[in-house]
N, C-alpha and C positions, 0 to 999 in steps of 0.2 A: 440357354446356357444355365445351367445348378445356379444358385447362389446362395450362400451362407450369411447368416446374421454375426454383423460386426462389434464392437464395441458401441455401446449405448448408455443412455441416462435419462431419466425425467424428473421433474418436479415441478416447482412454483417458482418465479425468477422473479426479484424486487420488491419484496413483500416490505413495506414501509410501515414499522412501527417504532412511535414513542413512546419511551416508559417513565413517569414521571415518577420520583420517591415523595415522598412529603413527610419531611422530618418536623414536624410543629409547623413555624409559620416559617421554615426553610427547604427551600422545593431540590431539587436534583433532577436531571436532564440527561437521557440517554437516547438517541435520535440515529436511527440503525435503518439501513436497504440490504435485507437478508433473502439470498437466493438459495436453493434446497436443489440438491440435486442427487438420484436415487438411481442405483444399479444392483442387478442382481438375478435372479429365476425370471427374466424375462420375455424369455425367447418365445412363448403363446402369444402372448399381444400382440406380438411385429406377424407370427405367421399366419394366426387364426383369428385375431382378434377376441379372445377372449381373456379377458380383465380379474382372472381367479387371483392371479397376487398382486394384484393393481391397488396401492393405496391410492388415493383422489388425492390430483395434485390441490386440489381443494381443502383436504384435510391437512394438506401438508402447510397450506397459508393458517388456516386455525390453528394448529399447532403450534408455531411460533408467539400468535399473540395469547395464546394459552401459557408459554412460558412463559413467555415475558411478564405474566402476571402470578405464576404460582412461583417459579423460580426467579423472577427480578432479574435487573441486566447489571451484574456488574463488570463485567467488561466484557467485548468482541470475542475475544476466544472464549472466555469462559461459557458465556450464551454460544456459541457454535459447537460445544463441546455438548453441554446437553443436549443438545438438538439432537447431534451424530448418534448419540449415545442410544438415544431412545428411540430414533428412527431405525438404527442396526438392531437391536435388541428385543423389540417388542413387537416386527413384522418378520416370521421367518424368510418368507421370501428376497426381502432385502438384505443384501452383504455389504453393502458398501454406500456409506452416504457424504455427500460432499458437502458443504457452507461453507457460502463464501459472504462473506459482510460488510459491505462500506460504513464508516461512523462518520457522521456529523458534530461537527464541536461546536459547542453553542458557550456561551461566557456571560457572567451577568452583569446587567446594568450598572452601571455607580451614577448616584444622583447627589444634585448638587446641594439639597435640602438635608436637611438633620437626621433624616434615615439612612444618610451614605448609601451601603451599597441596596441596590431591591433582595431579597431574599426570593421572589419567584419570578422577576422581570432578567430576559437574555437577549443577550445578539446573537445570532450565526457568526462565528467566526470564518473572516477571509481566507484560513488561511490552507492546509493541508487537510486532504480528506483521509482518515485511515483506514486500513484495508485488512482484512483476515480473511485467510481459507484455512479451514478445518476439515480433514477426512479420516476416518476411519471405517475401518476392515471387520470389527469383531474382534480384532487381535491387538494390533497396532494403532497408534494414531500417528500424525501428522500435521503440524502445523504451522504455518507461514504467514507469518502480521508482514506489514510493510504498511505505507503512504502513495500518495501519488498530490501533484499538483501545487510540490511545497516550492516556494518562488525563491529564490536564492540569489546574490550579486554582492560581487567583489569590485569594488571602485576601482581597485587597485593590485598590486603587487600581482600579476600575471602578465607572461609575456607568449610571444608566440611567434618562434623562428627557428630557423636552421632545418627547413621541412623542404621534403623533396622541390623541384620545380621542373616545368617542360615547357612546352610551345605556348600551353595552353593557360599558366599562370600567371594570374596578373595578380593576386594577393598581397600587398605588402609586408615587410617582418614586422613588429611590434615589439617594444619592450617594456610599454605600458600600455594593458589595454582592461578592456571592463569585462571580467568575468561574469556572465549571468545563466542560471538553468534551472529548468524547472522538475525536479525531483522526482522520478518514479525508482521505487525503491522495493525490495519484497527483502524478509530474512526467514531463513528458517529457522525452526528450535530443534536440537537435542532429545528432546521430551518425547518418548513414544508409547510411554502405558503405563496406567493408573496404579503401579508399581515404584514408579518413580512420581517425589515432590512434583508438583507442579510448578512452573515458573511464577512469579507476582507479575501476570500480565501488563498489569495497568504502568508500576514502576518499572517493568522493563521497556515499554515503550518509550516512555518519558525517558529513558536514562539513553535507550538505543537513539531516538532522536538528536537527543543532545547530542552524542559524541559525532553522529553524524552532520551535524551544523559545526561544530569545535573544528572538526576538520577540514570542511571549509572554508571555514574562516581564516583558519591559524595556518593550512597549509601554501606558500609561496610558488604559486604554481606556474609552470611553464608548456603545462598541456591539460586538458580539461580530464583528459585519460588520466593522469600523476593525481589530479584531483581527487577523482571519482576513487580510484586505487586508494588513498588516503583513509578517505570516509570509511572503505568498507574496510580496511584493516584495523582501525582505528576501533572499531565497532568490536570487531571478533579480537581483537584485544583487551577490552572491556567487561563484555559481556558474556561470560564462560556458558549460559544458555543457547548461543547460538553458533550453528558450523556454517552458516552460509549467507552471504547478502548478496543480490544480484540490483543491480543498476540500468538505469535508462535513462541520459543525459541529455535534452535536446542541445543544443550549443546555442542560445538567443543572442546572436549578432548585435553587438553593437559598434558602429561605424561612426568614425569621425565626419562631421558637415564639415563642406568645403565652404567657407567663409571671404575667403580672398578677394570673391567677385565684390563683396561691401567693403573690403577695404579692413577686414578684422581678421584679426589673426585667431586661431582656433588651439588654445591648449590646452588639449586634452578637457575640452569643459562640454563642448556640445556635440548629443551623437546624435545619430538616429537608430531607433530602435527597429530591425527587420525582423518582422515575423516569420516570413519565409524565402526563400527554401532557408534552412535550416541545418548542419553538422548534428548526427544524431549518435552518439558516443554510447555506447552499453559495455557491458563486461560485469565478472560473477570473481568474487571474493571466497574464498574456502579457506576454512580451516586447515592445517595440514595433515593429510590422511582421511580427511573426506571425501565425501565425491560428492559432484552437484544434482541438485534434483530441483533445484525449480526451472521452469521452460524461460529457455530463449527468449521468446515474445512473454511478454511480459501480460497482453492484453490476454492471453489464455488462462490467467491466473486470477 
């Protein structure tokens, strides 16, 4: 039976570099897992194997620790944007290149000695990892920051009732229960070619994060959906850079111990935390008059 060459990509996937600044005896920290992904005139490799517009996913890992030294990282899209740039640009055969980049956040020491803080001593931070995809075409770009992994809980003010029931429900209502979810989150930008400002990556993250904790916090929620809905409008409220946040909410259970058998009463003080199964809650936020463009699954991102 015929068959035809489908939609494809290659490059280097995970390429781990650190970029240190060194401002006197003040250091700076940029701790990046950058994947390269290349499409375009490639239809000889798949049929004949032959490698005439083949960059070496090789050159494509060199590349990056080559920027990261001639151009410096100052933030995830910014490094992803050179990348794209000059990957689409400077190999005819290539049209279209993808980066996507996980960031590591490191924070420095404070020491308890008359130096205060270290100026080149850090922790890894526990806490959210950040996320960017960058693509561009030669014409347009594209690009989508988000998080994943950011741990979040409300002690309080959530409730949860008045929801369908059958044979098969044994769930109780609640009118005080413990909100908790671990954050996967992606937004898109506005921004599609070096004709238009650029956004302040760094301060838009920082600012888009915020308002996306504000609303959690602040909103008095009665379903983790109203929640999640909150965060992202909340956002595209804000922040006039961006038409779209899409969400992926796990629901982390936490369940009242039953106490009685000791002889103590349980208010509302001791849970147990269930890992799994787990309520996994998702939905996409738009501006109005948009339309959505990042995927459903979030892990394709």
């Amino acid at each position: 039976m015929p068959t035809i060459l489908g939609q494809n990509q290659y490059g280097k996937a995970e390429n781990r570099v650190v970029r240190i600044t060194r401002d006197g005896t003040t250091h700076h920290i940029k701790d990046l897992n950058v994947s390269v992904a290349l499409s375009g005139d490639m239809d000889e490799v798949h049929y004949s194997g032959s490698n005439a517009n083949v960059l070496p996913t090789d050159t494509t890992k060199n590349t990056v620790y080559a920027f990261a030294k001639e151009h410096g990282i100052e933030s995830a899209e910014q490094f992803g944007i050179h990348l794209a740039r000059h990957f689409v640009t400077s190999q005819e055969p290539i049209h279209r290149a993808r980066i996507r980049i996980e960031e590591y956040a490191w924070e420095r020491i404070e020491t308890s000695d008359a130096g205060g803080t270290k100026k080149h001593s850090f922790v890894r931070k526990g806490q959210e990892t950040r996320l960017a995809q960058i693509t561009y075409d030669g014409r347009k770009w594209e690009v989508v920051s988000g998080l994943k992994d950011l741990t979040v809980l409300n002690s309080t003010d959530s409730e949860f009732w008045g929801y369908v029931k059958d044979g098969y429900t044994t769930l109780k209502e609640t009118h005080d229960r413990i909100l908790a979810t671990s954050v996967s989150g992606r937004w898109r930008f506005n921004w599609t070619d070096d004709g238009q400002g650029m956004p302040d990556w760094e301060t838009s993250y920082e600012e888009t994060r915020k308002h996306m904790l504000q609303a959690f916090a602040e909103t008095y929620s009665l379903s983790l959906q109203q929640t999640m809905y909150q965060m992202g409008t909340r956002i595209i409220d804000h922040r006039d850079e961006i038409d779209e946040v899409r969400f992926s909410l796990p629901n982390s259970h936490h369940f009242l111990v039953d106490l009685e058998p000791f002889g103590l009463k349980n208010d509302n003080e001791v849970y147990f935390a269930a890992d799994r199964p787990y309520g996994l809650i998702e939905a996409t936020v738009l501006r109005d008059g948009c339309e959505a463009r990042i995927p459903v699954d979030l892990t394709n991102l």
